[in-house]
C-alpha positions in Angstrom: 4.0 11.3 -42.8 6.6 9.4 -40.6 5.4 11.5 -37.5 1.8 10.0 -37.6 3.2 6.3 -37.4 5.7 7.2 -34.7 2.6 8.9 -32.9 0.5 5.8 -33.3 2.8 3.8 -31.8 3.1 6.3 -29.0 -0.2 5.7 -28.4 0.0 2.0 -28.2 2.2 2.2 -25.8 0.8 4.4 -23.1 -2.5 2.3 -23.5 -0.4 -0.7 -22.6 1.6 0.8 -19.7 -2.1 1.9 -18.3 -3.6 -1.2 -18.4 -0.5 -2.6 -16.8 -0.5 -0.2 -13.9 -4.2 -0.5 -13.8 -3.6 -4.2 -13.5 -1.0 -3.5 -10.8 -3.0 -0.8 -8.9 -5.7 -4.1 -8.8 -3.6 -6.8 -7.4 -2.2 -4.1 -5.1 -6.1 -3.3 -3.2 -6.7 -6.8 -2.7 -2.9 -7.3 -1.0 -3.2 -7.0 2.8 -0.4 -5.8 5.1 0.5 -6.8 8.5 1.9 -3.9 11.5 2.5 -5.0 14.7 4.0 -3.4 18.2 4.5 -4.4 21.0 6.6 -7.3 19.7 3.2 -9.3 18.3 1.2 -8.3 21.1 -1.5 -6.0 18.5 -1.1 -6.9 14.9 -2.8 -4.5 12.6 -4.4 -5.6 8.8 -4.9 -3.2 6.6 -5.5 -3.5 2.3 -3.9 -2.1 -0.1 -6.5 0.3 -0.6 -5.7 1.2 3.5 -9.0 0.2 4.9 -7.9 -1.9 8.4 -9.7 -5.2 7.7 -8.3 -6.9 11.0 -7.4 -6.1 14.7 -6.0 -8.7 17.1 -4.8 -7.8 20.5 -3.3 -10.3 22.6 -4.8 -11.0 25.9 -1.7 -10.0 27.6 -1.5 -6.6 26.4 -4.9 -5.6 27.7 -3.9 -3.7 31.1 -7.2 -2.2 32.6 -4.8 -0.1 34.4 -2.9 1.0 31.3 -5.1 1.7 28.9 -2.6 4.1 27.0 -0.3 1.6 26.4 -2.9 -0.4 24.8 -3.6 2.8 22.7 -0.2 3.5 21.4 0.7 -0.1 20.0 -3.0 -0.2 18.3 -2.1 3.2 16.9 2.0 1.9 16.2 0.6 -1.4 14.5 -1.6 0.9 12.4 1.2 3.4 11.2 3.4 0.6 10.8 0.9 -1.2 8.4 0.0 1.8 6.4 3.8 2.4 5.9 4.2 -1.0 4.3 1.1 -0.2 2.1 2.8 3.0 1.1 6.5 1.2 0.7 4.6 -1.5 -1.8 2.7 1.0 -3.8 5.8 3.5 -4.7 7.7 0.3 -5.3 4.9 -0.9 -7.2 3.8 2.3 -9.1 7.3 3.4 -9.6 8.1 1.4 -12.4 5.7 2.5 -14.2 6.8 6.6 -13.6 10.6 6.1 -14.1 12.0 8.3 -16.7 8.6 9.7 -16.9 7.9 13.2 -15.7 4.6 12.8 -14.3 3.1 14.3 -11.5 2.1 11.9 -9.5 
């Protein structure tokens, strides 16, 4: 009956490595991540959970005449925020998936 104490302790162990990631997946959603373009002139925050929580747009990059401009590094900042999220969370996460074959 060695199997069912080897199993056990399987078991054990896969609840603790999901309440660690779940502990992980936590302090990652309330992490915020900064993008910015335009060297500073929009800075995009966005949460770990990739909501944007925060905007700001210096006044020098507000061109009534070049609106597109103004566009782009919003939408740069953004991408450039959400690709730190996604940098921390594989990082993160990964730890917990090496040597593992899971589909995640």
């Amino acid at each position: 009956m060695r199997g069912m104490g080897n199993m056990q302790n399987m078991m054990k162990q896969m609840q603790k490595m999901q309440k660690k990631m779940a502990e992980a997946q936590e302090e990652l959603a309330v992490k915020e991540f900064e993008g910015t373009a335009g060297g500073g002139m929009v800075t995009v925050k966005i949460s770990g959970q990739k909501e944007v929580v925060d905007v700001l747009i210096k006044e020098e990059a507000v061109d009534p005449d070049d609106v597109e401009m103004l566009q782009d590094l919003v939408l740069a900042a953004t991408n450039d925020a959400l690709k730190k999220v996604d940098e921390e969370t594989n990082k993160t996460m990964g730890q917990f998936t090496k040597g593992m074959n899971l589909p995640f």
